[in-house]
C-alpha positions in Angstrom: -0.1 -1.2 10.1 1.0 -1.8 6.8 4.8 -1.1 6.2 5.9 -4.2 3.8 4.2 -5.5 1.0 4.6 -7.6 -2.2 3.9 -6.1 -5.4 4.2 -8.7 -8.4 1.9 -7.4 -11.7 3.9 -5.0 -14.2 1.7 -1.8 -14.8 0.4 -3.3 -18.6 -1.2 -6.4 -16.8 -2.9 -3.9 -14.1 -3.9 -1.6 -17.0 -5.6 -4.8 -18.9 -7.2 -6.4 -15.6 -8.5 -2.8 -14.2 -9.7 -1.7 -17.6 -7.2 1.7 -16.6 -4.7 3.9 -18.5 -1.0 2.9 -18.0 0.9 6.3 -17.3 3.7 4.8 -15.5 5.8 5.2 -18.9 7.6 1.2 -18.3 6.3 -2.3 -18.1 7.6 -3.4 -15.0 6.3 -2.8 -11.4 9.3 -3.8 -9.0 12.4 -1.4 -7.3 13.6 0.6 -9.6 11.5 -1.3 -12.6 13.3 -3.9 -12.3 10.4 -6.5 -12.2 8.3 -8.1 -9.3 9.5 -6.7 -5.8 8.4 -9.0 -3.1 10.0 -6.7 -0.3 8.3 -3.0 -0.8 10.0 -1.0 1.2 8.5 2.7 2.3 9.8 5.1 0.4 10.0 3.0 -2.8 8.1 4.2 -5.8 5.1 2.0 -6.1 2.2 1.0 -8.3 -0.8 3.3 -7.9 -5.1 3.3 -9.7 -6.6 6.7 -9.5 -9.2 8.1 -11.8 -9.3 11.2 -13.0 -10.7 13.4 -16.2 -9.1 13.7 -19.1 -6.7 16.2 -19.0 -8.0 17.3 -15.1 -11.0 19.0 -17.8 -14.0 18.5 -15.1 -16.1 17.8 -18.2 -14.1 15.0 -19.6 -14.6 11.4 -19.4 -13.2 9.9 -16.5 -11.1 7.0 -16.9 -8.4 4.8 -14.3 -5.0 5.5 -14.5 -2.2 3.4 -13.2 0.7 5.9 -12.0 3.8 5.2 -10.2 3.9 7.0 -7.0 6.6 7.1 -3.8 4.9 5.3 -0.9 5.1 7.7 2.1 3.0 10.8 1.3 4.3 14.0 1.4 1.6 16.8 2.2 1.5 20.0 0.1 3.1 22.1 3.0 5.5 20.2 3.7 9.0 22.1 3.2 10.7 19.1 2.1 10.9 15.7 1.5 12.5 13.1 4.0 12.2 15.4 6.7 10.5 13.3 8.9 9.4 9.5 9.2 7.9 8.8 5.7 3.5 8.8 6.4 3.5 5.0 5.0 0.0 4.5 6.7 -3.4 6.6 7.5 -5.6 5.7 10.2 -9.0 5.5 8.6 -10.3 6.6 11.9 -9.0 10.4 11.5 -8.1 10.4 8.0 -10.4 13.3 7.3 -9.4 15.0 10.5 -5.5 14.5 10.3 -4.1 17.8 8.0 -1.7 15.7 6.5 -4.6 13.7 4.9 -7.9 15.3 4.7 -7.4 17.4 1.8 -6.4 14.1 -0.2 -9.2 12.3 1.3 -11.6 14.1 -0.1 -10.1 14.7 -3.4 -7.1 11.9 -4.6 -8.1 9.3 -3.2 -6.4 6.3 -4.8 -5.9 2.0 -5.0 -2.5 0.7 -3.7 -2.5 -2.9 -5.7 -0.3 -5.7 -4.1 -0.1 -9.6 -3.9 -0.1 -9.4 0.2 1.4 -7.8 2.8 4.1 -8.7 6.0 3.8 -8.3 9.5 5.4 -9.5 12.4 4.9 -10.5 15.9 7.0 -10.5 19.2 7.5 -14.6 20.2 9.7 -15.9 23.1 12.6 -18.3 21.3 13.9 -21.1 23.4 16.8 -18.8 24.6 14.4 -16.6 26.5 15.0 -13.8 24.0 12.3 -12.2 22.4 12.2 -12.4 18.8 10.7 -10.5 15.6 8.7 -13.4 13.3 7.5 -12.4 10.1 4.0 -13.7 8.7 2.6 -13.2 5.4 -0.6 -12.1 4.6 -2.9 -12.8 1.4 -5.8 -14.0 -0.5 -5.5 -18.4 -0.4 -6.7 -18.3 -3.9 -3.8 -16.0 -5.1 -5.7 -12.9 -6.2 -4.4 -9.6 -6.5 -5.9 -7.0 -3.7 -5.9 -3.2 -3.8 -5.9 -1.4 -0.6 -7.3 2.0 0.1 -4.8 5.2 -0.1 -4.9 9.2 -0.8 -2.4 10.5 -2.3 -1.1 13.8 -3.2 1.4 16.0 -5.4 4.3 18.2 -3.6 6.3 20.9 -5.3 9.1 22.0 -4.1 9.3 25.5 -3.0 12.7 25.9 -3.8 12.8 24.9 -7.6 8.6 25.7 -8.3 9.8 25.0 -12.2 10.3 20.8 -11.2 7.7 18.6 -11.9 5.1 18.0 -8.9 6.8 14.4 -6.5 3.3 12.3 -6.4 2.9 10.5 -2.9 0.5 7.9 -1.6 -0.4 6.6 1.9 -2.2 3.4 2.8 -5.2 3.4 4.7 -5.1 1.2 7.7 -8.1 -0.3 10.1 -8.6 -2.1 13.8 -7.7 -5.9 12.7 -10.6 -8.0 12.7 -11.4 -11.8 12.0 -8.0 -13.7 12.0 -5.9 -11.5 11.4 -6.7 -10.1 14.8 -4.1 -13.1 15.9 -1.1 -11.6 13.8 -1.0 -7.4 14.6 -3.9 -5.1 15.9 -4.0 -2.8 12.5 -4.4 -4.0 9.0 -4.4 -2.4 5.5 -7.6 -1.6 4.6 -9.0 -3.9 1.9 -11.4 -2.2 -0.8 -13.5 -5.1 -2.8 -14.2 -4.4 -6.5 -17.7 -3.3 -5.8 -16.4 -0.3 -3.6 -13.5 0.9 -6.2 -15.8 2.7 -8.5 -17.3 5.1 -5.3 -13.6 5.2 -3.7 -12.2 6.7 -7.1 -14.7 8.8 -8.3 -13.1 12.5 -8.7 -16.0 14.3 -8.1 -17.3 13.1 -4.6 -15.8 14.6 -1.2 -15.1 11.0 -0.3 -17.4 7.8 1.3 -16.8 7.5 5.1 -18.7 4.4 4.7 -16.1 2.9 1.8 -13.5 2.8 5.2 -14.7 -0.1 6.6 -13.6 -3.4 6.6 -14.5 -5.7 4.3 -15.7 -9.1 6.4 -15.9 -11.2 3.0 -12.6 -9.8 1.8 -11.0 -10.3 5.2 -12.2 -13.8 5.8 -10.8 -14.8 2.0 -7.0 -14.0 3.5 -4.5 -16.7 4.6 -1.7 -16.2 6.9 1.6 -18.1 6.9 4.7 -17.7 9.1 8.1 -17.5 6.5 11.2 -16.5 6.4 13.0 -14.0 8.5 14.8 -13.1 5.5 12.5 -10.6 4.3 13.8 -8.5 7.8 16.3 -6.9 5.6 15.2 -5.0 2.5 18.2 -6.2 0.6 16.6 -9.9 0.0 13.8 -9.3 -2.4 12.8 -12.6 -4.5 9.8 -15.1 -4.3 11.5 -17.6 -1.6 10.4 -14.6 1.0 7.5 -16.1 0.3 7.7 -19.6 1.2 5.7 -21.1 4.6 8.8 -21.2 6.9 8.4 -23.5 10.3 10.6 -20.9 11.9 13.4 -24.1 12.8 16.0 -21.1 11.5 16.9 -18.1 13.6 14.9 -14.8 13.3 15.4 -12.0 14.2 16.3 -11.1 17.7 15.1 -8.0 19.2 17.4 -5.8 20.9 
């Protein structure tokens, strides 16, 4: 699964580098636009690509569009919001079978860009007590990634006058190559040459797109650091440093 990520590019550079359409309405990408956020958290509102026609006219030109969108996806028919465990993650194996998803699958289907992403594994410590170790997860070159998601819009039935709450859920995959060693799911990768299919608004979606990506994969370096990133309350660019896990982490109760 996917449920912690690093997100570092403000929407203008994502805008530039994705030839898209900024509609995020600031120029910074972290909690609260605040700048970088090396801790995404669910729930946060997070850095989204979709592409769509101009003005939802299905004649228009269709064109990228970087929106800001909360990261746990609330269906249409849901009643409310926070009712239950946010939907962080989608299993690309029932995506289009899941009701919470399949409707967005086949028609907002969307990029979730980020640096790289946490996980963490169970490890005896030398007290005997099982512990929580946090490893990080991204390209060794230092490239951005975009992960597959679907998203979708929620109005709430109580106050049908408030702007639509825009959603997004990441899709996840059986881990394969190394990264088999760190969890048994992983975000699902989509290289450039699939982003064009995964976006287009007017197909019914590409069971074929949700597949791993062995080149993509095998172009990812993991790293153990520090157990600070646990808490949500650190967020800054020393979560990321390659920690030989000499201090204390986190013990599991």
């Amino acid at each position: 699964m996917c449920g912690r990520y690093v997100s570092t590019a403000d929407p203008a550079t994502l805008a530039v580098e994705l030839d898209a359409l900024d509609e995020t309405g600031d120029g910074s990408s972290g909690r609260d636009g605040r700048g970088p956020d090396y801790n995404v958290a669910p729930t946060t509102e997070v850095l989204t690509v979709v592409a769509r026609h101009d003005g939802e006219d299905p004649d228009g030109p269709v064109r990228r569009r970087i929106r800001r969108m909360r990261w746990g996806l609330v269906p249409p028919f849901a009643e409310e919001v926070g009712g239950s465990a946010p939907l962080i993650n989608a299993r690309s194996e029932s995506v289009a079978t899941k009701p919470s998803f399949a409707r967005s699958l086949r028609y907002k289907r969307c990029l979730v860009p980020m640096d790289g992403w946490y996980e963490w594994q169970v490890e005896p410590a030398p007290d005997g007590k099982p512990r929580k170790v946090p490893y990080f997860m991204a390209p060794a070159d230092g490239s951005r990634i975009c992960m597959a998601g679907v998203w979708a819009e929620w109005r709430d039935p109580r106050n049908p006058k408030a702007p639509p709450l825009s959603s997004t859920a990441i899709l996840t995959a059986q881990s394969v190559e190394q990264l088999g060693n760190v969890h048994e799911r992983m975000p699902l990768i989509l290289p450039p040459e699939r982003w064009d299919a995964w976006l287009d608004p007017d197909s019914l979606g590409h069971p074929d797109l949700i597949v791993p990506s062995v080149e993509a994969i095998s172009a990812i370096e993991i790293r153990r650091v520090s157990a600070k990133v646990n808490s949500i309350r650190n967020n800054g660019p020393e979560l990321l440093q390659p920690d030989d896990g000499a201090g204390d982490q986190m013990v599991l109760l």
